[in-house]
N, C-alpha and C positions, 0 to 999 in steps of 0.2 A: 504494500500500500504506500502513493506516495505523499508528499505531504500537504499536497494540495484537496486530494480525497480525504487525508485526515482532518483539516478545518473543515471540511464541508461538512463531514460526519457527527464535528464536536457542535459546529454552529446547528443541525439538526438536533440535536443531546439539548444541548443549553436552551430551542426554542421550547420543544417538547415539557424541557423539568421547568420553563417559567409559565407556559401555557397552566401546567397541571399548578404549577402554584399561584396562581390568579384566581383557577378554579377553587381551588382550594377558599382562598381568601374571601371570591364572591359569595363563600357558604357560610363565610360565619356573621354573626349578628351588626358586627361591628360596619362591616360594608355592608350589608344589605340597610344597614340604616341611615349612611352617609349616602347611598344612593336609591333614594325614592322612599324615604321613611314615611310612613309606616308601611311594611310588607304585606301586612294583615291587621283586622280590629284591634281597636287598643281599647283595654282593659283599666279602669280606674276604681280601685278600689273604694269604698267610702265606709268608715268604719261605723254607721251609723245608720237608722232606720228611715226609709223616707218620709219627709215633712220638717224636719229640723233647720237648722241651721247651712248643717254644711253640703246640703242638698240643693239648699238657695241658690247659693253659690255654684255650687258645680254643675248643673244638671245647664242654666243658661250658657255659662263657659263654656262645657264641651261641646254643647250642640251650637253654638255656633262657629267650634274648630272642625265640624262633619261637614257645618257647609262651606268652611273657607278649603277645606283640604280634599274634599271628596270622599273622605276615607271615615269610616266610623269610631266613633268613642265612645263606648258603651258602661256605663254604672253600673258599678255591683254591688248594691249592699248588703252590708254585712255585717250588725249591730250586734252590740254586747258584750258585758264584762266592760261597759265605760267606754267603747270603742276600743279595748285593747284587742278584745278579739279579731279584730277586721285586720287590724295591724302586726298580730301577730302572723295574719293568713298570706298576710301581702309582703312582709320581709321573706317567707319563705318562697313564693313567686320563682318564678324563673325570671333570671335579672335577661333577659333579649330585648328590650326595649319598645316591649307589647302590653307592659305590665307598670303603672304606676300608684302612687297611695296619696289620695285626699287626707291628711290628717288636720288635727284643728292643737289647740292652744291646750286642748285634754292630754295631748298626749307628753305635752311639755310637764304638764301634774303629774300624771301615770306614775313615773317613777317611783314616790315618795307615796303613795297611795298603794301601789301593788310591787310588793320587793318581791317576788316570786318570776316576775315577767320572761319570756322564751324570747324577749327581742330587745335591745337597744336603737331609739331611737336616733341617739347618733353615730352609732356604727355601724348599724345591720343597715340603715338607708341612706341616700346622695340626695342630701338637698336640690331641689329643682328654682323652686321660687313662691313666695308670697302672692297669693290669690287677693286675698282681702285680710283688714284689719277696721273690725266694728266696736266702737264701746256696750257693756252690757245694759241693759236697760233694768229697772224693775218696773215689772208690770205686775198689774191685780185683775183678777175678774170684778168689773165696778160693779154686779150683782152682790155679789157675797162683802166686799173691803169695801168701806166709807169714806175712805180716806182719798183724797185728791193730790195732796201736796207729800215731800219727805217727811216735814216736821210733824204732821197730821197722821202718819203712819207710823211716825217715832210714836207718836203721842199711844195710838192704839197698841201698839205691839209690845211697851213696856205696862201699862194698864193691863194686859190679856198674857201672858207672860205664857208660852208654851201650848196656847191656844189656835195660834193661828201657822197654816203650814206651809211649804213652798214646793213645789218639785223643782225635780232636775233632770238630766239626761241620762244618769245614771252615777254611783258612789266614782268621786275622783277626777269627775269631769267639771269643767268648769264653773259651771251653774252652782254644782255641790259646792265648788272652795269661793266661790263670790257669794254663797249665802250664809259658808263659815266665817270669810274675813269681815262681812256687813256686821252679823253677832257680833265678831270682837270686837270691832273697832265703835257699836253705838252701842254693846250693853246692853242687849236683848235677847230672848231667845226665842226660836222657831222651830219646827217642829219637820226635819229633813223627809220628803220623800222619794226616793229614787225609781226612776225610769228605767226604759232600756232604748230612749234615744229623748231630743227632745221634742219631737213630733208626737210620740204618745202622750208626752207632761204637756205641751201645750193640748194638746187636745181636751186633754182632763181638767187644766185652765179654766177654756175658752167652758166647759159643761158645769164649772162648779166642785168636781169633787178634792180643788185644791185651791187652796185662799189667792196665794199668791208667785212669783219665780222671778229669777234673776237670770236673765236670758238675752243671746244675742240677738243684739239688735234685726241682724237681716232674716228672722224666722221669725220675730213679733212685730217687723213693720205692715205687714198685710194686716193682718188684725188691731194693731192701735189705730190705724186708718178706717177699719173697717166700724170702730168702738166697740167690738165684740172685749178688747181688754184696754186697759188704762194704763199708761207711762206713768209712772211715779216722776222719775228721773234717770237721765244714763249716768254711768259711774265713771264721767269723765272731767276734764276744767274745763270744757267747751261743748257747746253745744253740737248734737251731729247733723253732717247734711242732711236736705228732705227732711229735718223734725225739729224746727229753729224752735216751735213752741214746748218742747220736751224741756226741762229744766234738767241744772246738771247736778250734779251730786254736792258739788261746791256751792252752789245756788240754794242746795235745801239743807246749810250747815254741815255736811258729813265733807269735809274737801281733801280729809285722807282715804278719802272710796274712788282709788281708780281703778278698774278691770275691764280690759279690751279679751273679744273673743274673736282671736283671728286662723284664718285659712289660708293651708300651705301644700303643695305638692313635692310628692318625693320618688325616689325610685330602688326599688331594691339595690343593695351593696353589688357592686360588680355588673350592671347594665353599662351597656356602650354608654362613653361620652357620647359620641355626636348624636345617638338615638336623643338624650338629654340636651343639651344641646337643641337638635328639633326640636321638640319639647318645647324647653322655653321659649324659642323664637316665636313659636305658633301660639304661646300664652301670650305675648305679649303684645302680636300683631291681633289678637280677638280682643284682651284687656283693650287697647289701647281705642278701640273702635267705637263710634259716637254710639252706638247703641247699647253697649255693654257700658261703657263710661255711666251714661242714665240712668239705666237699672242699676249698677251701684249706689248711685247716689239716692235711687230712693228707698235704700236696702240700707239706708247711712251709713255708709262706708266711701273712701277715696279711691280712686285707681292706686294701687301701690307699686313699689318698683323697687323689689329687694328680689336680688336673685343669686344662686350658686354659695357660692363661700358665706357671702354676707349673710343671705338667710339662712345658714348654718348657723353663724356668731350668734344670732339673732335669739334660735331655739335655744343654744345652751346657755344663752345668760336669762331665758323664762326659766330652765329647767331647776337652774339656782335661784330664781327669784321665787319659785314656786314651794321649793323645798323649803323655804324660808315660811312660807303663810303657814302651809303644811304644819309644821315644828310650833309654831307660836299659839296656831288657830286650836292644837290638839284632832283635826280634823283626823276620821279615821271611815275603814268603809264600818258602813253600818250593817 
């Protein structure tokens, strides 16, 4: 053989083993999703039952990334156990970038509320980006509570001491530690009842068979509009958008009552960057859209724009601010 047939042979070798290794590479997650993401439906976990909160939010967001992308984004809920359930379902996921987790501000509590958990929220998942971030509101069913204003509900609930009760989404979720840190901080007590999302507690609300809730805002704007229930006040220094007539917690003397319930997207440990990546860019070209813009706003909440690393920093200084109420409040699952 001479050695002109032998280049010819080796340049035949070398196309053949890059051919097979393109092949190769177009199969795995990581290309298939730098080119043409998503391959197939994408999967969004939500750890919660539908009607709540983070339903609100996500069920508008997705559906209108089905119609900027073509491609479908399908909800799965999957309440209980406080939302840790859903999250425990979704860190196990297959990380291919078909697969992502709606969590909310509960699971930033989680920790210090359930020490037994099968997941880390900061290491078994990749922050993605900040959906929303709403103050909580208290609301009352104005059939059963009398009260209109904070100071009017102070007045009643230290008068009635263990009488009147609140739901929540379930032990450990938001609702539950914004109705522990309210007790600590005004010297009252209430009477905890937990849910298994907050679509079933507001519902039970809105019928009576619970006094009153501490709840976010974008799951009780429909109904303070509707006056099926009444805003006491949001538990923030400022009034929220779409609800300028809500007063604030600062407004009805409590002005160390701030609690925001906010929504975040993640993606199991070990999904393609660029599938994430996608991800974000497609949340932030739907966020950023005059139509979602206004349904935020009258969900009272802002377009937010916290994404990757930052909305990382973000969870792990709740997860410490948390364990902080946690520890003070005594709060414990019931």
């Amino acid at each position: 053989m001479n050695r002109i047939d032998r280049i010819n042979i080796d340049r035949r070798q070398a196309l053949i083993g890059g051919t097979a290794t393109l092949a190769s590479m177009l199969a795995t997650p990581w290309v298939q999703a730098q080119a043409g993401w998503p391959s197939k439906p994408v999967t969004i976990v939500v750890p919660f039952p539908p009607g709540g909160g983070t339903d609100a939010f996500a069920r508008p967001l997705f559906a209108a990334m089905t119609r900027n992308l073509g491609k479908q984004f399908v909800i799965d809920n999957k309440g209980g156990a406080g939302g840790t359930l859903g999250a425990s379902l979704a860190a196990k996921a297959a990380p291919d970038g078909t697969t992502f987790f709606m969590g909310a501000v509960h699971h930033a509590i989680a920790p210090s509320m359930y020490p037994k958990l099968d997941y880390n929220i900061e290491t078994d998942f990749i922050p993605v980006g900040l959906v929303s971030s709403v103050p909580q509101v208290i609301v009352v069913n104005p059939q059963k509570v009398a009260a209109t204003t904070l100071p009017q509900l102070l007045e009643l609930l230290r008068k009635n001491p263990g009488r009147l009760n609140y739901g929540s989404a379930g032990n450990g979720t938001s609702h539950h530690l914004a109705g522990e840190l309210f007790k600590l901080q005004t010297k009252t007590f209430i009477t905890h009842i937990p849910y298994r999302g907050a679509g079933p507690a507001l519902q039970d609300l809105i019928a009576g068979q619970v006094d009153l809730m501490f709840d976010g805002l974008g799951s009780s704007a429909t109904h303070i509009k509707s006056g099926r229930l009444r805003a006491i006040a949001v538990a923030s220094d400022k009034r929220a958008p779409g609800f300028p007539d809500v007063p604030t917690s600062v407004d009805g003397g409590v002005p160390t009552y701030r609690v925001a319930t906010w929504y975040g997207i993640w993606a199991p440990k070990g999904t393609p960057r660029e599938a994430m990546q996608a991800m974000a860019a497609e949340m932030r070209k739907a966020l950023n859209a005059d139509d979602l813009r206004t349904m935020w706003t009258g969900l009272g909440t802002e377009t937010p724009n916290l994404w990757g690393d930052d909305f990382g920093r973000f969870v792990g200084a709740e997860v410490k601010r948390w364990a902080e109420v946690v520890k003070n409040s005594g709060a414990r699952l019931d």
